[in-house]
KOLRORO-845811 format. One record per residue (C-alpha): residue in three letters; x, y, z. Coordinates in Angstrom, 1 decimal. Each point is the difference from the previous one (the first is absolute). Layout:
# KOLRORO-845811
+-----+--------+--------+--------+
! res !      X !      Y !      Z !
+-----+--------+--------+--------+
! ala !      X !      Y !      Z !
...
+-----+--------+--------+--------+
***
This chain:
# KOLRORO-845811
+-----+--------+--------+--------+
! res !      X !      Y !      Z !
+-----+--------+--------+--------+
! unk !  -27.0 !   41.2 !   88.2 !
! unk !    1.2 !    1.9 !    3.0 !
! unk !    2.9 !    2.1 !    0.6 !
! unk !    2.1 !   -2.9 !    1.4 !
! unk !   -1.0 !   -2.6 !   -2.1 !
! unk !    1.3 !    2.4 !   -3.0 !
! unk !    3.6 !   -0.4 !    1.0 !
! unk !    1.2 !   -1.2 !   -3.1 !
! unk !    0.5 !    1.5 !   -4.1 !
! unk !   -1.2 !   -1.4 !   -2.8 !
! unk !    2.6 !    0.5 !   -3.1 !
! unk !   -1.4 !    1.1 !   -2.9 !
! unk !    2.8 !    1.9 !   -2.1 !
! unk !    2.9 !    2.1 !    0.4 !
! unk !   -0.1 !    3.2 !   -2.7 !
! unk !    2.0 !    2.9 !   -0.4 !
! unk !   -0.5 !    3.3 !    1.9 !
! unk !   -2.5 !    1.0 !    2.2 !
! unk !   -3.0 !    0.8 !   -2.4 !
! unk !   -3.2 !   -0.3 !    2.2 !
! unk !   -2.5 !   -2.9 !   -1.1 !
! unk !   -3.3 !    0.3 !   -1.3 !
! unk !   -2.7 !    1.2 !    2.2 !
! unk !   -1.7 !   -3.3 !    2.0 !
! unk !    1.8 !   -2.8 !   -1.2 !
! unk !   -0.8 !   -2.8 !    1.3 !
! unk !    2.1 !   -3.6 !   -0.3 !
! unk !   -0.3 !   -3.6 !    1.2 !
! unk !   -3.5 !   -0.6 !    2.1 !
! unk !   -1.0 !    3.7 !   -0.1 !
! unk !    3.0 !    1.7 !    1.6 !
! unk !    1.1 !    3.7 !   -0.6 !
! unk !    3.4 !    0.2 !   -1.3 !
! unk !    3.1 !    2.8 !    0.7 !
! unk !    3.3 !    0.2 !   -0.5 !
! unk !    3.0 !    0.1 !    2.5 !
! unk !    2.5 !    2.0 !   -1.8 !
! unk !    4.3 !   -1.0 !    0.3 !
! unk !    2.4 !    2.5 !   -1.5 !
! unk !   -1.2 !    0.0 !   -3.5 !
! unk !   -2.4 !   -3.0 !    0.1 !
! unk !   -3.2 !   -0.7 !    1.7 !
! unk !   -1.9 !   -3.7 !    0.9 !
! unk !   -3.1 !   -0.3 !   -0.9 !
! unk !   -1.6 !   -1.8 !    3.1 !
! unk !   -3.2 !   -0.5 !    1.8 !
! unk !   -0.3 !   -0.8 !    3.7 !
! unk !   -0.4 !   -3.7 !    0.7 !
! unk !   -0.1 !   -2.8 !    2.2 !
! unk !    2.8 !   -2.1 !    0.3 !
! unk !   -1.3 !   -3.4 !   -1.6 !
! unk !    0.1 !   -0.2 !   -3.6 !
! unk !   -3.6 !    0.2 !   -1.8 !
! unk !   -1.5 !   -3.5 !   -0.4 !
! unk !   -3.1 !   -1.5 !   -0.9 !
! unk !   -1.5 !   -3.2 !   -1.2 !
! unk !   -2.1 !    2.3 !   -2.3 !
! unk !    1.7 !    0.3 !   -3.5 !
! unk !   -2.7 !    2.7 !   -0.8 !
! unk !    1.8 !    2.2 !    2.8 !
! unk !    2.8 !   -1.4 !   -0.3 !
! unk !   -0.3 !    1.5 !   -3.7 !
! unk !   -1.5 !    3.6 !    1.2 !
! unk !    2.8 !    0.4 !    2.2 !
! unk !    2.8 !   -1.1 !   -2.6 !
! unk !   -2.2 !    3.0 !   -2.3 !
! unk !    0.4 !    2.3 !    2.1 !
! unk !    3.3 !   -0.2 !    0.3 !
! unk !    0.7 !    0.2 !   -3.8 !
! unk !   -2.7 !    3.0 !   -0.1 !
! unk !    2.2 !    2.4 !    2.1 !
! unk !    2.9 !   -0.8 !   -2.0 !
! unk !   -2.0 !    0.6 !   -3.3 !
! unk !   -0.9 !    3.3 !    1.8 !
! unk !    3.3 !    0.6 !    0.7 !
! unk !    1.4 !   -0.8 !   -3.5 !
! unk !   -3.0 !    2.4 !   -1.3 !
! unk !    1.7 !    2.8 !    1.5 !
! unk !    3.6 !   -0.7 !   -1.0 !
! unk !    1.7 !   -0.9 !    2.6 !
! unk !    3.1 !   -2.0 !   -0.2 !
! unk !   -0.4 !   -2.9 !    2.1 !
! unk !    1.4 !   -3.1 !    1.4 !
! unk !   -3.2 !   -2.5 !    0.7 !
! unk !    0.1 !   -2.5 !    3.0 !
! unk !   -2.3 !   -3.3 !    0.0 !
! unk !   -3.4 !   -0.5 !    1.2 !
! unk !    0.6 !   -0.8 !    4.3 !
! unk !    2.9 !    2.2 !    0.7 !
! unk !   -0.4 !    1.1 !    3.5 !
! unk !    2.6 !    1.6 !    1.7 !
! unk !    0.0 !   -0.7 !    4.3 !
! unk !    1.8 !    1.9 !    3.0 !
! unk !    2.6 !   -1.5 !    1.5 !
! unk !    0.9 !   -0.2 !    3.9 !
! unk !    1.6 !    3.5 !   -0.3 !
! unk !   -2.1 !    1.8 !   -2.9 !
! unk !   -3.1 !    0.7 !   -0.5 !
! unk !   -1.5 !   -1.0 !   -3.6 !
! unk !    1.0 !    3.5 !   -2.1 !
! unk !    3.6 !    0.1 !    1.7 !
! unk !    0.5 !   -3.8 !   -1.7 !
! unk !   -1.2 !    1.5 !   -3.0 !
! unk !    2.5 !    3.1 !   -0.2 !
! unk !    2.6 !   -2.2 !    1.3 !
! unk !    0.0 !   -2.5 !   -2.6 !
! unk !   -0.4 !    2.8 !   -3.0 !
! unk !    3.2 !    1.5 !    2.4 !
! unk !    1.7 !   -3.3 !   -0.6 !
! unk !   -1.4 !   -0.6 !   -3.9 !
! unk !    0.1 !    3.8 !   -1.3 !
! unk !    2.9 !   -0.5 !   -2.5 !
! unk !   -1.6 !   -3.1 !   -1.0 !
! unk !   -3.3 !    0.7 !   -0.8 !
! unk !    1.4 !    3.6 !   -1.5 !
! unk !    2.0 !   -2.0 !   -2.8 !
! unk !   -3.9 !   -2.3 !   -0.6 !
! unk !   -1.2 !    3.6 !   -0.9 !
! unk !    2.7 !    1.1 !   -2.2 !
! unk !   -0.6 !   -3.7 !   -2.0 !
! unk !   -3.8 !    0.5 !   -0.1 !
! unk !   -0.4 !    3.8 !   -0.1 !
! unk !   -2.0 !    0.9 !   -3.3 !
! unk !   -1.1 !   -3.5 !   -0.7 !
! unk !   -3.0 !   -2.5 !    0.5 !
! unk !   -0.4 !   -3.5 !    0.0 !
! unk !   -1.9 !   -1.6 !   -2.5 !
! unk !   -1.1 !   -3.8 !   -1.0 !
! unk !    0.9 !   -1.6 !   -3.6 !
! unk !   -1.7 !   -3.2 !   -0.2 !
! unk !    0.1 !   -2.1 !   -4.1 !
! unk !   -2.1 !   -2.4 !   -0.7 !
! unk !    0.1 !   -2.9 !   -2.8 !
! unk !   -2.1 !   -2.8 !   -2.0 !
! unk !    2.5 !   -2.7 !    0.5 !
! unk !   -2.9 !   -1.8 !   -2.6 !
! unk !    1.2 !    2.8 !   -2.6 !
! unk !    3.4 !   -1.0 !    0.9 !
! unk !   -0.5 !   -3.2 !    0.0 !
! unk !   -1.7 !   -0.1 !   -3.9 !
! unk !    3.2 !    2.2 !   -1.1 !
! unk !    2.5 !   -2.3 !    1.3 !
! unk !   -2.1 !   -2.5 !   -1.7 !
! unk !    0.1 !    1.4 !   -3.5 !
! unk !    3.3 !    1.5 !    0.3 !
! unk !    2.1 !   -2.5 !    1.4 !
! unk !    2.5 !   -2.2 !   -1.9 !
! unk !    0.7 !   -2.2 !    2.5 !
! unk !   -3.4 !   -0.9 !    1.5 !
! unk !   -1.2 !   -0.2 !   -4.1 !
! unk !    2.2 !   -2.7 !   -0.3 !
! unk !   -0.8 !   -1.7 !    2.9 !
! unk !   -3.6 !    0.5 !   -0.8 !
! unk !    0.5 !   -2.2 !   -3.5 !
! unk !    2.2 !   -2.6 !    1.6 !
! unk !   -2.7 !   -0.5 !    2.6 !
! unk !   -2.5 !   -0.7 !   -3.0 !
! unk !    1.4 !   -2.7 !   -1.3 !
! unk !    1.6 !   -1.7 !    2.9 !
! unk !   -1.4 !   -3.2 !    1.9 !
! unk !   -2.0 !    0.2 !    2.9 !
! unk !    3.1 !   -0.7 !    2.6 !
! unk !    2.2 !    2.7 !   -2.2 !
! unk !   -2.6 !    2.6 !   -0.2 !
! unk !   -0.3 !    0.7 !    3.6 !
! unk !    3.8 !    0.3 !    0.0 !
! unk !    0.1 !    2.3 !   -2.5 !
! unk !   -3.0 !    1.8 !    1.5 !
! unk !    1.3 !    0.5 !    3.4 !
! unk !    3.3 !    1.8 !   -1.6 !
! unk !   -2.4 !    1.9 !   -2.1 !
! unk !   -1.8 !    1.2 !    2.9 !
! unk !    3.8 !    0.8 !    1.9 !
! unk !    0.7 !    1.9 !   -3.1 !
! unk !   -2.9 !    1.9 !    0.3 !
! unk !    0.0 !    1.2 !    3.2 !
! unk !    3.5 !    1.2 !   -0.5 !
! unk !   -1.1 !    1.8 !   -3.1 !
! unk !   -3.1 !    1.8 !    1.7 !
! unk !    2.5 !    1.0 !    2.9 !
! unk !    2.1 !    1.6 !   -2.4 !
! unk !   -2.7 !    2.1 !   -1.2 !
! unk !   -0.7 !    0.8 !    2.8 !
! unk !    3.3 !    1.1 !    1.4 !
! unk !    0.5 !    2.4 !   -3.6 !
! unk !   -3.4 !    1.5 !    0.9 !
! unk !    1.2 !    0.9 !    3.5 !
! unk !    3.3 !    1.1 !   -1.3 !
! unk !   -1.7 !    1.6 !   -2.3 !
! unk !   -2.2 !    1.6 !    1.7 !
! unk !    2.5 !    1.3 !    3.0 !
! unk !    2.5 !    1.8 !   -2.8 !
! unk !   -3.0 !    2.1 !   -0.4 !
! unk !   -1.1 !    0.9 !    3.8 !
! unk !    3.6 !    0.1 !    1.5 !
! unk !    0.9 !    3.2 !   -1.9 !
! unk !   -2.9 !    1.5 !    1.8 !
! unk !    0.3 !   -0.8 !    3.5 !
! unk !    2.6 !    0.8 !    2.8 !
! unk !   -0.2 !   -3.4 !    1.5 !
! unk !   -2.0 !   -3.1 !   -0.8 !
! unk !   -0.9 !   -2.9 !    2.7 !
! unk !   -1.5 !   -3.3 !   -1.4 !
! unk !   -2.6 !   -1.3 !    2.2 !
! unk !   -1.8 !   -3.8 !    0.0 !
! unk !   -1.5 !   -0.9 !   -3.1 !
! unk !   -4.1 !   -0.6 !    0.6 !
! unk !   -2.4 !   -2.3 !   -0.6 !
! unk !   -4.0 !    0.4 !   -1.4 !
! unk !    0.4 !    4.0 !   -0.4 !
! unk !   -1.1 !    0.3 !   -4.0 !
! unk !   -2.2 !   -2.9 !   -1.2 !
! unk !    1.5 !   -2.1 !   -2.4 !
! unk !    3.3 !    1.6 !    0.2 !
! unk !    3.4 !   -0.6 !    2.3 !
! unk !    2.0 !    2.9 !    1.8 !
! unk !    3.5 !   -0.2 !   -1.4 !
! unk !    1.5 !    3.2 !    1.9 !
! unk !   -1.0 !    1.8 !    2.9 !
! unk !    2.4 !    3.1 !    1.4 !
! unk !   -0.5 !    2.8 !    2.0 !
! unk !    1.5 !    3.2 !   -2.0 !
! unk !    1.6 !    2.9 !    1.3 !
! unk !   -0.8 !    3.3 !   -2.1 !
! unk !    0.6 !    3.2 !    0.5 !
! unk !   -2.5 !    2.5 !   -1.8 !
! unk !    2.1 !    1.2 !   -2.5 !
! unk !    0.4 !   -4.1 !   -1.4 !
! unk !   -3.7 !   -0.6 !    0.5 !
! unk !   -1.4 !    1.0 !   -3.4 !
! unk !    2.9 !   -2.0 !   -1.7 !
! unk !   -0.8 !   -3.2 !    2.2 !
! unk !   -4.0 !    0.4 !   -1.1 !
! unk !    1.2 !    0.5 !   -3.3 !
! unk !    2.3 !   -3.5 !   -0.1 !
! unk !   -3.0 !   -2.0 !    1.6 !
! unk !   -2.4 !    1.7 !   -2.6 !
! unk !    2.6 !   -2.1 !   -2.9 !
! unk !    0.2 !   -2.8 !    2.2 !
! unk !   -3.6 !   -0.6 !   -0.3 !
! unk !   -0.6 !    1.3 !   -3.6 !
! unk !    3.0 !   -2.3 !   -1.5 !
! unk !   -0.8 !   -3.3 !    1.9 !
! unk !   -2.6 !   -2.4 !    0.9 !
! unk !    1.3 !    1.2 !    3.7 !
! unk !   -3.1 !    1.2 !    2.6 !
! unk !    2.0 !    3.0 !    2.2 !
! unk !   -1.3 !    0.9 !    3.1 !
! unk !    1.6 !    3.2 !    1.5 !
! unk !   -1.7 !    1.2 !    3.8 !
! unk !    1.6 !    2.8 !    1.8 !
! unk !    1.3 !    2.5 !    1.5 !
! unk !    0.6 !   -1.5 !    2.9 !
! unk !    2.2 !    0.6 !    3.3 !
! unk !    3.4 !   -1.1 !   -0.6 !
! unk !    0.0 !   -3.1 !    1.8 !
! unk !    2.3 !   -2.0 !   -1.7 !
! unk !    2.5 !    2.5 !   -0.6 !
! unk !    0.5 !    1.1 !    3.6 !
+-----+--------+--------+--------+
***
């Protein structure tokens, strides 16, 4: 790209201070990366054009979205406090301002705003709690355990044909009911545990075909400051050793949900 067709930022991050980055770092499609310090703040940018990156290519569609995430990670590896901005945030001029006098203008505008963002996320990282479950296992329990749906089960054995299928399709209510009971003590359950450990806890969409055989029953994003961490690997660690419960646990991460 030219000079003039650079006339626009790409957002990475905001951090804390004005530490310089790591020697050649490079972001989305290839492009150095520098800061452009406010006060005590600095945007991490590289020089862009002004339409957003697109492509029909998921593969570099993909790269790019890597990237991204890579100069955060490096970012994160270094300690820096940090408030992370999507994949595609480009900052334009404006009939008056060049591209970097936006920039300062809005952090201007935003500096007591983004300043209390720090002092929530200052010392902590983001990290991913997903539980898993056999609803089969569930399923046999509630099966062998379950008063109700033991009586049912007998009635239905020696009813008629047109009676049976009544009685069936209230065993079958009965035992979906029971099952989502179980399931909601396991959650419950399981949350007593991590809450303690975390600063804040967002629940995210429960997802389909990610552990064979097995269905997500909670999926949160975790805030967790470094002195909590051990105690939060230490909860999941019982979680898993107590219970026929899969836990998946990814992170750090930027502190997207949180900011």
């Amino acid at each position: 790209m030219t000079g003039t067709e650079k006339s626009g930022l790409y957002l990475y991050t905001l951090v804390e201070g004005h530490t310089g980055l790591p020697t050649g770092i490079t972001g989305v499609d290839g492009q150095p990366v520098f800061c452009v310090p406010f006060r005590e703040l600095s945007a991490i940018v590289h020089a862009c054009p002004l339409s957003p990156y697109a492509s029909e290519d998921t593969t570099v569609v993909t790269g790019w979205v890597l990237a991204h995430e890579r100069v955060l990670e490096q970012l994160l590896s270094m300690g820096r406090n940090l408030i992370p901005f999507t994949f595609d945030t480009i900052l334009k001029p404006d009939d008056e301002r060049d591209v970097t006098a936006v920039l300062t203008g809005w952090l201007s505008r935003e500096y007591d705003h983004f300043s209390e963002k720090f002092e929530k996320v200052r010392g902590k990282k983001e990290y991913g709690i997903q539980i898993f479950v056999d609803r089969q296992k569930i399923r046999a329990s509630v099966l062998a355990t379950n008063e109700t749906i033991k009586r049912l089960e007998a009635e239905a054995a020696s009813a008629s044909p047109g009676k049976k299928y009544m009685i069936q399709q209230k065993l079958e209510k009965e035992l979906k009911s029971a099952m989502e009971g179980e399931v909601a003590g396991i959650i419950n359950g399981v949350t007593h545990k991590i809450e303690p450990c975390c600063d804040a806890c967002v629940m995210g969409k429960l997802k389909k075909g990610q552990v064979p055989n097995q269905d997500m029953i909670l999926n949160c994003s975790c805030l967790v400051s470094g002195e909590n961490y051990p105690a939060l690997g230490a909860a999941l660690e019982e979680i898993e050793r107590d219970g026929d419960l899969t836990v998946r646990f990814t992170g750090p991460w930027a502190v997207y949900s949180f900011v």
